[in-house]
N, C-alpha and C positions, 0 to 999 in steps of 0.2 A: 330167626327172621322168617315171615310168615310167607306166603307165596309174592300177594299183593307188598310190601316191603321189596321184596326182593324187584319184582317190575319197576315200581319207583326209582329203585336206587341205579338200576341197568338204563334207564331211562335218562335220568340226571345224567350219568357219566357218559352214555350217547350222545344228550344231547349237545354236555359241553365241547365237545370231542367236535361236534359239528358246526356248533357255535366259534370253537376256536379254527379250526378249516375255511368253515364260508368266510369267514372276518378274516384271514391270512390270505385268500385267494383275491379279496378286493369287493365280495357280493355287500360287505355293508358299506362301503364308501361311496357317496351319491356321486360323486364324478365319475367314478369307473362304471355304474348305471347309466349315467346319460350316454357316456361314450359307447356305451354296449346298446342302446336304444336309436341311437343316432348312426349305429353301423360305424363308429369315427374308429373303433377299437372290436374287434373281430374274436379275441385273445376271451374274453367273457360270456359270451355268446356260445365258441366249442366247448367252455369248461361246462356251461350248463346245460346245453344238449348232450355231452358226455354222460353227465349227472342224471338227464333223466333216462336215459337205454342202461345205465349201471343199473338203475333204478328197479327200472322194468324187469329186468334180466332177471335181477334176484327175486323178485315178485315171481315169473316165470319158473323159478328155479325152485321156491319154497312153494308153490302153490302145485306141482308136481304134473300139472296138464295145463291143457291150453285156458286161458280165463276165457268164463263167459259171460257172452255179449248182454248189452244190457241198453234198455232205449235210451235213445236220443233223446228228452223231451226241450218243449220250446225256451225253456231260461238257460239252457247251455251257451249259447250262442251269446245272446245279451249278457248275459253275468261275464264270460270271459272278454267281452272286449271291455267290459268295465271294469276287470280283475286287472285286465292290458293296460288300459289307461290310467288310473292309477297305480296301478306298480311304474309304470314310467315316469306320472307328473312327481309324486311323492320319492322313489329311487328305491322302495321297496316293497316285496310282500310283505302277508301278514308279520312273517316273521323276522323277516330282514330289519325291520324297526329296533326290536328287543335287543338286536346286536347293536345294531347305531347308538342307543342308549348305554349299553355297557361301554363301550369305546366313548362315550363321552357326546355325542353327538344329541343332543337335547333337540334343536326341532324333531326328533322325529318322536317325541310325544304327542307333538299332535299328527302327525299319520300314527298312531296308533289309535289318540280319541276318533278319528277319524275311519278307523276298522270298528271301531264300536257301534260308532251312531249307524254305519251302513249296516253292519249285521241287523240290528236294530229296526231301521228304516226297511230291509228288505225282510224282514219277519212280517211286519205288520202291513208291507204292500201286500204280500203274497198271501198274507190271509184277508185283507179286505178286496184287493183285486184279481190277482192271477190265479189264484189257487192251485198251483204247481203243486207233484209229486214230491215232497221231501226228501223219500226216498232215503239212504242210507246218508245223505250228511246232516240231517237233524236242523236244519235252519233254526 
């Protein structure tokens, strides 16, 4: 098994590991999203700010010094509350979808068509209008 093989397969077994965690803890089920958006249910909100300082920490911890800073530019702002409002209308991120799917949850094919056409739609504004810095996430 080659290097790349081996990534693959440590990837697969991560990610279903994670797959079956978020789906056990309630992040694919669109009711425990709204009530975690709507503040009605608090219980999913610390599991995912826990998640992301875990998150951090280990980043912190393999990246062996402090990270560095990196600018601001002007689509941070706009893209996250668009990232915000649809993960709220829809009850998932990009990835939260692919779990609803496996559990059975068919509308969320279309939030997933629906992460397409935006990547999509935000490719070709930002090269016919903003011309934003790509930068490291490859729009």
């Amino acid at each position: 098994m080659n290097r790349l093989q081996k990534a693959v397969a440590l990837n697969v077994v991560f990610g279903t590991m994670l797959g079956f965690t978020v789906s056990n803890i309630g992040f694919g089920d669109y009711g425990q999203l709204n009530r975690m958006f709507t503040f009605q249910d608090l219980r999913m909100f610390f599991a995912f700010v826990i998640g992301v300082c875990l998150s951090a920490a280990g980043f912190f911890v393999l990246a062996g010094h402090r990270p560095k800073r990196m600018p601001i530019h002007k689509g941070i702002v706009p893209g996250g509350i668009m990232f915000g409002a649809g993960w709220a209308i829809s009850g998932g991120c990009p990835a939260i979808p692919i779990i609803q799917v496996a559990g059975g949850y068919l509308p969320a094919l279309v939030t997933i068509g629906g992460v397409i056409v935006g990547m999509r739609l935000c490719r070709s504004f930002n090269a016919r209008y903003f011309h934003l810095d790509r930068g490291s996430c490859g729009l």
